[in-house]
N, C-alpha and C positions, 0 to 999 in steps of 0.2 A: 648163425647157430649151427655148427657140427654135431652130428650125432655117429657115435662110431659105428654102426652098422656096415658104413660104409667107407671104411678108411682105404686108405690105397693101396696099402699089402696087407688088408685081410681076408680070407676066405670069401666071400659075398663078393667082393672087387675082383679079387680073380678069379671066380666062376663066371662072372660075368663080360669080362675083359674074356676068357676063352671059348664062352657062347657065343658072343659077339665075335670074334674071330673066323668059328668052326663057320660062322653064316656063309663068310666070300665060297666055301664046297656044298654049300645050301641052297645053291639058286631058288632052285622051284618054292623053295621054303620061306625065301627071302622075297620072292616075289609076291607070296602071297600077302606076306606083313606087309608091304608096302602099299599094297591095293586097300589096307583098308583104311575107313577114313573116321574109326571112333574105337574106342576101346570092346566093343560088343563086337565089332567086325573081327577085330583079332582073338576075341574068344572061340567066334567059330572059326578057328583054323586049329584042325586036330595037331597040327605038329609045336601050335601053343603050350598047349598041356603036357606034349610030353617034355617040352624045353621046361616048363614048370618042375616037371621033375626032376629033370636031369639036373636043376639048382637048387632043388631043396623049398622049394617056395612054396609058401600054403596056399593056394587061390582060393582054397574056400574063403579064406577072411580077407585075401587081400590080392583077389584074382584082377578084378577091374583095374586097381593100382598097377599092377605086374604089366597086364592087357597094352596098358597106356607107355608104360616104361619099353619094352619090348618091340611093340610097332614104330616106336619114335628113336629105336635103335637102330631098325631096319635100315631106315635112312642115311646114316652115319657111315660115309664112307674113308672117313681118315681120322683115328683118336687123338685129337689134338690137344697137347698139354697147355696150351697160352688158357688163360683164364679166361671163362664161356663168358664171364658179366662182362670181361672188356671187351670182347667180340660184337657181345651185343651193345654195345653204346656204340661201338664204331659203326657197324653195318644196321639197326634196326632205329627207324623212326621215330620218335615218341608217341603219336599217336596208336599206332601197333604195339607198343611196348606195353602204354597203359591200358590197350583192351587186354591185353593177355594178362595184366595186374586185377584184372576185375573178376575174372572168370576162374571157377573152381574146378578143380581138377576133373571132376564127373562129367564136365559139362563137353559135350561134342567139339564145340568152337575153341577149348583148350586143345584136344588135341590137333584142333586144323592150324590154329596160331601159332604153336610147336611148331610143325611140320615146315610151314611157311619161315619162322625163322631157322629150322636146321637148310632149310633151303637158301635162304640168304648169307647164312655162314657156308655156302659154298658143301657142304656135306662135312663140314669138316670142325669137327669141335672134343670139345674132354667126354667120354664117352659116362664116366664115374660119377662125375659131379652135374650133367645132366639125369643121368638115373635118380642121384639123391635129392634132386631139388623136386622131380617130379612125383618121389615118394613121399616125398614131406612138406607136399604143396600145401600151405594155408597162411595164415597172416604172419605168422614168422619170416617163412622163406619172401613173403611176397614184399616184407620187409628190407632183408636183407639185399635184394632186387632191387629192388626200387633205389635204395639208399647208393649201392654199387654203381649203378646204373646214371644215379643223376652227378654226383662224385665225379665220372668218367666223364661225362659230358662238359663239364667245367674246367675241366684240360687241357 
C-alpha cells in the first residue's frame, strides 16, 4: 500500500533526500543522531528540531514518528535504489525479521531492530522507502513485509 506523501519526486522526498544529504557537512550533528538508541534520545538533540523545521514537519503530532525516521537516517551511508524488501530477505534472518514484525513503531526495540538491520545492509539502502515504511508502521506495511519478504525467500 503506497501513500503519496512520499513519492519519489515530490516535495517531502526531496527535502528529505537534501537533509539526508546536507548530514555528510553535519558531523557533529550526525554524530549525535547516531548515539541515540530510541526515538526520545533523538528528541533531545536541539538540531532535531531545528531539521524539523527546516522540512516543514509538525512534531507536535508526529514528532516521535519524525525522531525514529531521522535517527535511523543517520545511519544510512549510501541511498540505495535496489529494493529494501529484497535486501532484507537476502541479508536478514527470519527470526530477526519476525521480531521486528511484532513490534510497534513506539516501541525502543523497533528502533534498535532497524538500526541492526540498516547495519546488516551494509549502511547502504533506499533511503525514501525506508522513511515511509517507518511512517506508516502498522499492520498494513507489516503486511506488505512480511508478504515481500517471504516471496523473496522462495527464490
Amino acid at each position: 500500500m503506497r501513500n503519496h506523501r512520499f513519492k519519489r519526486d515530490g516535495e517531502l522526498a526531496r527535502k528529505l533526500k537534501n537533509w539526508w544529504e546536507d548530514l555528510e557537512n553535519q558531523k557533529g550533528f550526525r554524530s549525535e543522531l547516531r548515539r541515540a538508541r530510541n526515538a526520545n534520545d533523538v528528541i533531545f538533540v536541539p538540531s532535531f528540531h531545528r531539521s524539523c523545521q527546516s522540512l516543514d514537519l509538525d512534531v507536535l503530532k508526529e514528532g516521535e514518528r519524525w525522531a525514529i525516521i531521522l535517527g535511523l537516517l543517520s545511519h544510512v551511508k549510501k541511498d540505495d535504489k535496489k529494493c529494501l524488501l529484497e535486501q532484507i530477505a537476502l541479508k536478514v534472518k527470519g527470526p530477526r525479521f519476525l521480531r521486528l514484525l511484532q513490534r510497534k513503531r513506539e516501541d525502543d526495540g523497533f528502533y534498535m531492530d532497524m538500526m541492526r538491520i540498516i547495519r546488516l545492509l551494509k549502511n547502504e539502502l533506499n533511503i525514501i522507502y525506508l522513511a515511509e515504511s517507518v511512517y506508516y508502521w502498522g499492520a498494513d506495511r507489516k503486511k506488505e513485509w512480511a508478504f515481500a519478504y517471504f516471496q523473496d525467500k522462495r527464490k
